[in-house]
Short mmCIF file of the C-alpha atoms (twelve columns), coordinates in Angstrom:
data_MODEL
# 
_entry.id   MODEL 
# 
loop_
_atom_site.group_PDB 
_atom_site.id 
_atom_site.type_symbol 
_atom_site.label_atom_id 
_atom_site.label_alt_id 
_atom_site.label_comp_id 
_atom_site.label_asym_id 
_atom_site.label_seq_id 
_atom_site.Cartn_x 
_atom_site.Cartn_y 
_atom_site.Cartn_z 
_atom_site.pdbx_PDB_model_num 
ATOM 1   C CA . UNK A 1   19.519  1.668   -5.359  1 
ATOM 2   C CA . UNK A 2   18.873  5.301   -4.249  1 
ATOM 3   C CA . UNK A 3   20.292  8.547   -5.245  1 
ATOM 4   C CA . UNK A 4   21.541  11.562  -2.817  1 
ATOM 5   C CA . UNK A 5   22.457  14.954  -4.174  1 
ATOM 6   C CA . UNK A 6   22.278  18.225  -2.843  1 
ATOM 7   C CA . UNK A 7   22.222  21.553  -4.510  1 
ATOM 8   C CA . UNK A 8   22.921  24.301  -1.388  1 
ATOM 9   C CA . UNK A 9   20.420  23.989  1.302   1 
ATOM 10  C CA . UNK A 10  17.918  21.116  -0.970  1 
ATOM 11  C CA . UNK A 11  18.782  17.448  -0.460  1 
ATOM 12  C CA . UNK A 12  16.925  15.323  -3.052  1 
ATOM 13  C CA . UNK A 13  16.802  11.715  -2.590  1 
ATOM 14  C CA . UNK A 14  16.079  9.516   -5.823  1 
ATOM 15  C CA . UNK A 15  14.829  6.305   -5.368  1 
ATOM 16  C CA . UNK A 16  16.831  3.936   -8.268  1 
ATOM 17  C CA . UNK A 17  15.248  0.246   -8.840  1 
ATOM 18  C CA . UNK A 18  13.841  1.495   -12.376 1 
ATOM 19  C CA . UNK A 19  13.828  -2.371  -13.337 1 
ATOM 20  C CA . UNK A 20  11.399  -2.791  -10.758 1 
ATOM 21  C CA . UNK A 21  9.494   0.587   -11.306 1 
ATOM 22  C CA . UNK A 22  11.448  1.619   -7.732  1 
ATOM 23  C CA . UNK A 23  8.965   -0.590  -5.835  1 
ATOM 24  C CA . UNK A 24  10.502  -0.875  -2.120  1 
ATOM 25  C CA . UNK A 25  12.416  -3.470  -0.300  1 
ATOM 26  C CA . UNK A 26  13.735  -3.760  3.291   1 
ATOM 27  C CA . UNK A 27  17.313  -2.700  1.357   1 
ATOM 28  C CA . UNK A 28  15.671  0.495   -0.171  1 
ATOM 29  C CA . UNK A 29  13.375  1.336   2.804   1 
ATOM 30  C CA . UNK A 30  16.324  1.680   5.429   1 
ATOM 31  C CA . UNK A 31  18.252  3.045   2.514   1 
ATOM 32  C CA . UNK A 32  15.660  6.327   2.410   1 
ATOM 33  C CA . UNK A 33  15.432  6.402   6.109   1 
ATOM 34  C CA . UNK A 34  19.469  6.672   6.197   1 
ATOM 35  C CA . UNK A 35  19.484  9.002   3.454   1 
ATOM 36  C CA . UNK A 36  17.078  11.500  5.219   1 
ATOM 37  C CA . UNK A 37  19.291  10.941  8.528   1 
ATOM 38  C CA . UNK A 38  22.729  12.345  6.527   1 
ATOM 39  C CA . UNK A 39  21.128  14.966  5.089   1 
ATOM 40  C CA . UNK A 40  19.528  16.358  8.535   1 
ATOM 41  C CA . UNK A 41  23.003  15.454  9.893   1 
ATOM 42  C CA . UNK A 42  24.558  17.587  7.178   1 
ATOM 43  C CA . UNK A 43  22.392  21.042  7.744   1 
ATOM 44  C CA . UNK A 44  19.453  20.270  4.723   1 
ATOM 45  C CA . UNK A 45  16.840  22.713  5.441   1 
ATOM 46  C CA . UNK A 46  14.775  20.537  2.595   1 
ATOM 47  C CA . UNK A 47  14.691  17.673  1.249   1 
ATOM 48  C CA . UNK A 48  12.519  16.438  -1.804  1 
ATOM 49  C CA . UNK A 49  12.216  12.741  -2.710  1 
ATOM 50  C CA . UNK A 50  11.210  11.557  -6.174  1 
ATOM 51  C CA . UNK A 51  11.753  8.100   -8.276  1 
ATOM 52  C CA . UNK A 52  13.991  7.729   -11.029 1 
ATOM 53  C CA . UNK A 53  12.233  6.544   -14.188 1 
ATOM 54  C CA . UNK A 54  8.504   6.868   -15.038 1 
ATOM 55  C CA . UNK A 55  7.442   5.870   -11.726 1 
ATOM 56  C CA . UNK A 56  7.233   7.253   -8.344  1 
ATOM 57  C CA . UNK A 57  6.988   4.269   -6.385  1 
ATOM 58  C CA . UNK A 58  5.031   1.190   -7.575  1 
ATOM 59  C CA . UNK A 59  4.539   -0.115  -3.765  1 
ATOM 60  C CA . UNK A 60  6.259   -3.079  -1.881  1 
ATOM 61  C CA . UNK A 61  8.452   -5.203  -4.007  1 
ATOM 62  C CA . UNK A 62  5.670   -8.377  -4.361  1 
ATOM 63  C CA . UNK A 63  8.733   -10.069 -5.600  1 
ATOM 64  C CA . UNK A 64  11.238  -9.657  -2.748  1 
ATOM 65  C CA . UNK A 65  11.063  -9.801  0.650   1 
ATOM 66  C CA . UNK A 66  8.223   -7.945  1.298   1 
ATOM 67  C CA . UNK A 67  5.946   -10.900 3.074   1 
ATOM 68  C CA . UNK A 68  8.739   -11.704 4.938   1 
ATOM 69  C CA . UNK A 69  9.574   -10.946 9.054   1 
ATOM 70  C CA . UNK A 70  10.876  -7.384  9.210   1 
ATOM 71  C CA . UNK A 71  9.555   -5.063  6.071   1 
ATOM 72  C CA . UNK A 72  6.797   -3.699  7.834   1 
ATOM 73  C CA . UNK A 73  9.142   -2.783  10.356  1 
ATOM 74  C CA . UNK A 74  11.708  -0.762  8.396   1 
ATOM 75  C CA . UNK A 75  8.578   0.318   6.004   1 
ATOM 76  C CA . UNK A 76  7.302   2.410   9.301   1 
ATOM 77  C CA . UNK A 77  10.629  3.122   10.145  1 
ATOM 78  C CA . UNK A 78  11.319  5.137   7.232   1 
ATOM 79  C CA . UNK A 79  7.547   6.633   6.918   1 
ATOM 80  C CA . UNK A 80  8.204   7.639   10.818  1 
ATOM 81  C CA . UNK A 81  11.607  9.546   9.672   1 
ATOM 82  C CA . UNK A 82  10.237  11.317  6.859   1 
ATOM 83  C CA . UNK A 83  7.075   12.524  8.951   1 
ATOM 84  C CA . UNK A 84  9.411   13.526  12.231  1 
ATOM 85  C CA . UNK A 85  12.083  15.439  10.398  1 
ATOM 86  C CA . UNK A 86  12.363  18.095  11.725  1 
ATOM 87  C CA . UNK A 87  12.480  19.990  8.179   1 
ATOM 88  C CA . UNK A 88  9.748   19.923  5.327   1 
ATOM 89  C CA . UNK A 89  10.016  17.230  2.793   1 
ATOM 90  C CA . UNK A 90  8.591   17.585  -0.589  1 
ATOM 91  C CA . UNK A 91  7.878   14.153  -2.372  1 
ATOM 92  C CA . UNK A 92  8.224   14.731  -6.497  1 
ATOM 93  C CA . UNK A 93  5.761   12.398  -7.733  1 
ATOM 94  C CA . UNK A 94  7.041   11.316  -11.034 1 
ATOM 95  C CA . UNK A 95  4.232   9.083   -11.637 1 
ATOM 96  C CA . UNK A 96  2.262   6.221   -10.348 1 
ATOM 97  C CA . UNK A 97  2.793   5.864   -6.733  1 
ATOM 98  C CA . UNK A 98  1.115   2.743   -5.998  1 
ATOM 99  C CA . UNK A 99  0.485   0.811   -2.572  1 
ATOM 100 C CA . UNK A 100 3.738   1.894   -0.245  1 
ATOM 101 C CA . UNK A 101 4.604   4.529   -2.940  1 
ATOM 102 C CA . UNK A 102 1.067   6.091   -1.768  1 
ATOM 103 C CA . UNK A 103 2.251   5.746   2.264   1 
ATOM 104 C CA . UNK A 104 5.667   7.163   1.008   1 
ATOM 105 C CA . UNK A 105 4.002   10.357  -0.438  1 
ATOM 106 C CA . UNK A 106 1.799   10.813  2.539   1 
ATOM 107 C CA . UNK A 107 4.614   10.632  4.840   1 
ATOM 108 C CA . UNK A 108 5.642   13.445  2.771   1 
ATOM 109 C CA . UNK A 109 4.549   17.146  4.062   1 
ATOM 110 C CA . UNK A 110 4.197   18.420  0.213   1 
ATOM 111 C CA . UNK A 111 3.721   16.880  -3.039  1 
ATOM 112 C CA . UNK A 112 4.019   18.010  -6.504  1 
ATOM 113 C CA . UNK A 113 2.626   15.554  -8.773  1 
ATOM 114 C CA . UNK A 114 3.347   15.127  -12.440 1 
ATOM 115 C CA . UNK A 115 0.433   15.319  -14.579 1 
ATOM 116 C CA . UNK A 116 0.876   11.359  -15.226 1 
ATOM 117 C CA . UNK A 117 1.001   10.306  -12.000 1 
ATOM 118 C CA . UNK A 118 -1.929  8.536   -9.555  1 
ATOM 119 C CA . UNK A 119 -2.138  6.993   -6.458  1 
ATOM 120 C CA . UNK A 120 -4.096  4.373   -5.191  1 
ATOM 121 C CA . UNK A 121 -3.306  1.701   -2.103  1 
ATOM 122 C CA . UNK A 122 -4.728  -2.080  -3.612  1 
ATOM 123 C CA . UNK A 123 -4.175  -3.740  -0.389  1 
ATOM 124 C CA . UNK A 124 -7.590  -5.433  -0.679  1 
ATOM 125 C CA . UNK A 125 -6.758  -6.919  -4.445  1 
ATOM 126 C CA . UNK A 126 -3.562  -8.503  -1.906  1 
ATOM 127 C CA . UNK A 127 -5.441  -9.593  0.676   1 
ATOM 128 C CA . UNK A 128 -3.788  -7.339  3.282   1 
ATOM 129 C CA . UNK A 129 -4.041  -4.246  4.574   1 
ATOM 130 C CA . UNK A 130 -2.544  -1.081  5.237   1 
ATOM 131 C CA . UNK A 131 -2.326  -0.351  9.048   1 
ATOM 132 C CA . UNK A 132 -3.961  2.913   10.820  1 
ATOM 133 C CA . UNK A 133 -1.519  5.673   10.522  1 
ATOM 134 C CA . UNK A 134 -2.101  5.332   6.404   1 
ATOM 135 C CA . UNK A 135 -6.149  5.817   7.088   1 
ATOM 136 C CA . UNK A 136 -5.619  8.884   9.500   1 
ATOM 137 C CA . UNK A 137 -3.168  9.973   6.989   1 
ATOM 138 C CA . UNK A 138 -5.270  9.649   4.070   1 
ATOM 139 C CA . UNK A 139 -8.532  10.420  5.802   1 
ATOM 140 C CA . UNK A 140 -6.771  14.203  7.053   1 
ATOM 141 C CA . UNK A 141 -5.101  14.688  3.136   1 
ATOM 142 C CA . UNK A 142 -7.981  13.509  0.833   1 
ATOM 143 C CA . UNK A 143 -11.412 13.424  2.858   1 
ATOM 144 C CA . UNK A 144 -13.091 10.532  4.121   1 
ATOM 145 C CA . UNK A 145 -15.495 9.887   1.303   1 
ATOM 146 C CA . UNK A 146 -12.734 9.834   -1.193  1 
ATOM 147 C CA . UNK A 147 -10.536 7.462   1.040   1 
ATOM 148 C CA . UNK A 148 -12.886 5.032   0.956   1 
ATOM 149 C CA . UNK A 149 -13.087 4.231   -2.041  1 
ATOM 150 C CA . UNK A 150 -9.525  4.590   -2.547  1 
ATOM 151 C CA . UNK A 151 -9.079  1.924   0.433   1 
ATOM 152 C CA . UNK A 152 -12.872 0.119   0.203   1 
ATOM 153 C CA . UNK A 153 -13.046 -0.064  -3.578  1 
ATOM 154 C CA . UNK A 154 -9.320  -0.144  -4.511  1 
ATOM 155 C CA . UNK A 155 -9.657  3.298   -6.820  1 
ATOM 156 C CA . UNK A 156 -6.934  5.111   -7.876  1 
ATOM 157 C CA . UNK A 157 -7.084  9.033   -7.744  1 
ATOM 158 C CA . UNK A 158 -5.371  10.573  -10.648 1 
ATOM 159 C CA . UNK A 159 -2.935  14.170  -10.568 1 
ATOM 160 C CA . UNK A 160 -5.970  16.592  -10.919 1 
ATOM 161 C CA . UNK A 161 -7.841  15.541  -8.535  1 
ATOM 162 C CA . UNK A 162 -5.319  15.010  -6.381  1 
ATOM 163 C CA . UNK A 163 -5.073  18.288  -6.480  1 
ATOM 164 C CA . UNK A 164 -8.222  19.436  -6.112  1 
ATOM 165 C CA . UNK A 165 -8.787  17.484  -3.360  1 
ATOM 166 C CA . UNK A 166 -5.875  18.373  -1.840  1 
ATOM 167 C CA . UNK A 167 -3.945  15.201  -1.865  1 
ATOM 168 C CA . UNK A 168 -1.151  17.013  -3.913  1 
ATOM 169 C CA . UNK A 169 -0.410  20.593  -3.731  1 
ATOM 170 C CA . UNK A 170 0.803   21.488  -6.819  1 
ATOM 171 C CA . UNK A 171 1.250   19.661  -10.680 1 
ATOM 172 C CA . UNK A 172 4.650   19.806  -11.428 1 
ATOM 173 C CA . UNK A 173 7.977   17.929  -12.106 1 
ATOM 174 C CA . UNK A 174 11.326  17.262  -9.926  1 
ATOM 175 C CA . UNK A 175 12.623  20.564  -11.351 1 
ATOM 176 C CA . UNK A 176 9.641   22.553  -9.978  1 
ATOM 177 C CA . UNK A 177 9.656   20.820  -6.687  1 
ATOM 178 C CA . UNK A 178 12.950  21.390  -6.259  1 
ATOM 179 C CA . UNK A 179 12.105  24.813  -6.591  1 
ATOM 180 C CA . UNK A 180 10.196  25.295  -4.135  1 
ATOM 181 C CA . UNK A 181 12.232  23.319  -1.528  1 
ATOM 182 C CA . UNK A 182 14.729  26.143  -2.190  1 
ATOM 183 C CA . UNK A 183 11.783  29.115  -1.796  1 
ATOM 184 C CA . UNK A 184 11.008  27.041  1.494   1 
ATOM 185 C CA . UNK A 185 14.457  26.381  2.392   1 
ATOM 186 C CA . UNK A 186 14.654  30.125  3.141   1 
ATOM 187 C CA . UNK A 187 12.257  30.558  5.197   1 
ATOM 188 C CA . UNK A 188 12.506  30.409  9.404   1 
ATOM 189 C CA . UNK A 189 13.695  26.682  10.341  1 
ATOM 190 C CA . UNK A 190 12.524  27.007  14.188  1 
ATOM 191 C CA . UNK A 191 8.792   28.099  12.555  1 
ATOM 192 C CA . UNK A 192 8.433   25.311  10.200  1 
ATOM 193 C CA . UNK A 193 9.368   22.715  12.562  1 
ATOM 194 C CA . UNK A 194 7.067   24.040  15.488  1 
ATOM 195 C CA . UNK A 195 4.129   24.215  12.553  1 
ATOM 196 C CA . UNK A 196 5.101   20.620  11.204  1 
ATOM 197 C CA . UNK A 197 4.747   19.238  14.914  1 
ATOM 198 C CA . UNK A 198 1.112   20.829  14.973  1 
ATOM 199 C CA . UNK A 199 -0.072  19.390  11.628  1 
ATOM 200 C CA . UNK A 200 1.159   15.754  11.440  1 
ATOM 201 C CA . UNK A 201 -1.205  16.197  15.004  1 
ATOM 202 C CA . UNK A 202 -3.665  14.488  12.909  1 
ATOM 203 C CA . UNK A 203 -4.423  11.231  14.679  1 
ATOM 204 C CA . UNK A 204 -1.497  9.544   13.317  1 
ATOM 205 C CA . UNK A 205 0.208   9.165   16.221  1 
ATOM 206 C CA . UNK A 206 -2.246  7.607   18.405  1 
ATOM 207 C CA . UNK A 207 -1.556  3.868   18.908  1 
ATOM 208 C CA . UNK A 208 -4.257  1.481   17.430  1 
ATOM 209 C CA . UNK A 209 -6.983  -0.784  19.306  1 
ATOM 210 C CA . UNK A 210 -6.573  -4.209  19.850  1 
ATOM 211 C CA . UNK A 211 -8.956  -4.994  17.772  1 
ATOM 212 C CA . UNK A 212 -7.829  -3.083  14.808  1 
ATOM 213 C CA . UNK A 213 -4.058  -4.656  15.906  1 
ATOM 214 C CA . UNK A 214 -5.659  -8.578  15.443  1 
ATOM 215 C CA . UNK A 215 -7.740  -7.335  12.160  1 
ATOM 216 C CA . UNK A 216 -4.442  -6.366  10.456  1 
ATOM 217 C CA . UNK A 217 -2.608  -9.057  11.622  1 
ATOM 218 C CA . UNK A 218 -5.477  -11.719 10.672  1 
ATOM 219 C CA . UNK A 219 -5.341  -10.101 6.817   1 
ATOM 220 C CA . UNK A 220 -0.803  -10.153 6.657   1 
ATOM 221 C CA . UNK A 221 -1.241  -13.894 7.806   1 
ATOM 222 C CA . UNK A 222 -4.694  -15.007 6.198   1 
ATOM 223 C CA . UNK A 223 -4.621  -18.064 3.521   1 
ATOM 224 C CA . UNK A 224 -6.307  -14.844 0.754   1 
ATOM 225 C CA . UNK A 225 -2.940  -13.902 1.078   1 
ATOM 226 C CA . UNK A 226 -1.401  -16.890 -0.473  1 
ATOM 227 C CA . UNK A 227 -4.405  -17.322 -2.575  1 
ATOM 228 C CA . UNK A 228 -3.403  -13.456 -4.511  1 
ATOM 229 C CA . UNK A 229 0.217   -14.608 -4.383  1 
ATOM 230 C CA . UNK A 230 -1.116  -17.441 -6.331  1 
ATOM 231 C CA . UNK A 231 -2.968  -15.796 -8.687  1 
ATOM 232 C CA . UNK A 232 -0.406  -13.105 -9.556  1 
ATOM 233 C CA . UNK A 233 1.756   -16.120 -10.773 1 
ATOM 234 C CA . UNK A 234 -0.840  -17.855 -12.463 1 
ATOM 235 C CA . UNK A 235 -1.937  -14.424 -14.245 1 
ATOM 236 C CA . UNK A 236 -5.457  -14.988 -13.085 1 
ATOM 237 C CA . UNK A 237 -7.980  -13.063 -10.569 1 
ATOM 238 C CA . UNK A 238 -7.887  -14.364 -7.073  1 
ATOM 239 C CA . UNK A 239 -10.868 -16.181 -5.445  1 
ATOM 240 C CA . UNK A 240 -11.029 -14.467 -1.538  1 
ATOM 241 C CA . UNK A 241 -12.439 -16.513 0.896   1 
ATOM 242 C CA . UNK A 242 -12.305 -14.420 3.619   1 
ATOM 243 C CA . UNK A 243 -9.816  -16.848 5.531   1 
# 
């Protein structure tokens, strides 16, 4: 289900569920987060992540386990180990990352996106919602204006202006991101870790209000939930009623 290989000082970790366009399960998500772990264990002054196949991520597996008790807790797990490592970690972004592929690439410090690939986070076509360290994240990455309508309207923002925007740093493949993990891998380790601590300061680590604690929880457990679960069988829109 996901890849490890290492090429001197680089660790890249592939995530491998092609059939399912690598969307993530509790399996895969505490998969990455023990992936990461061995490679810090094992010296990696870098580590790039990247998706097998012609996507990136498409988001939380709709199909598996993802409604069920627990995800969301190894989904934050492994977003909290990619942002606290104490190296920099470069997500590849093969192509659409969608939904949790989107919180997967911000966790990320750098991103080199393909010239294919998009993101965008359709909680609100689900009837959920993502929880506050995604907005900060997004909000301190892509601007406020552009994150909402990325979060508010459900559009996706495509490679360029990603870029521009400075969502991504760079269009590129795995090949060029691994690159310049190894450029970065040379530089001082004590520097880059004192630097990361000062950047992911961003507001992302602040815990969230009660209120915004009961909103998410009301949206997770809401009947427009079921209702979109419905629909995505059916192969029809769903009808949100707002309860």
């Amino acid at each position: 289900m996901m890849g490890i290989s290492r090429d001197g000082d680089v660790v890249t970790l592939e995530l491998r569920r092609e059939e399912r366009r690598n969307a993530l399960n509790t399996e895969l998500c505490v998969q990455v987060r023990e992936g990461l772990e061995e490679a810090l264990d094992g010296g990696a002054r870098a580590v790039v992540i990247t998706g097998r196949g012609s996507s990136f991520c498409a988001g939380a597996d709709l199909s598996g386990d993802v409604y069920a008790e627990g995800f969301l807790d190894s989904l934050g797990e492994m977003l909290r180990a990619i942002q606290e490592a104490p190296v920099p970690v470069i997500a590849a972004i093969n192509g659409p990352a969608i939904g949790a592929g989107t919180q997967l690439a911000l966790a990320a410090d750098l991103r080199v996106v393909a010239p294919d690939a998009r993101f965008a986070i359709p909680a609100a076509r689900l009837g959920i919602s993502v929880d506050r360290w995604t907005v900060r994240r997004l909000v301190s990455l892509l601007g406020g204006g552009p994150s909402r309508a990325v979060l508010l309207a459900a559009e996706p923002v495509d490679a360029h202006e990603a870029v521009d925007r400075g969502l991504a740093n760079r269009i590129g493949d795995l090949v060029a991101a691994q690159a310049w993990a190894h450029e970065i891998a040379k530089l001082a380790p004590l520097s880059l870790h004192a630097m990361k601590l000062f950047l992911n300061d961003d507001g992302t680590r602040d815990e969230p209000s009660p209120e915004q604690t009961a909103a998410l929880a009301a949206a997770w457990l809401s009947e427009d939930v079921q209702e979109a679960r419905l629909a995505r069988t059916e192969r029809r829109e769903p009808v949100f009623r707002g309860r």
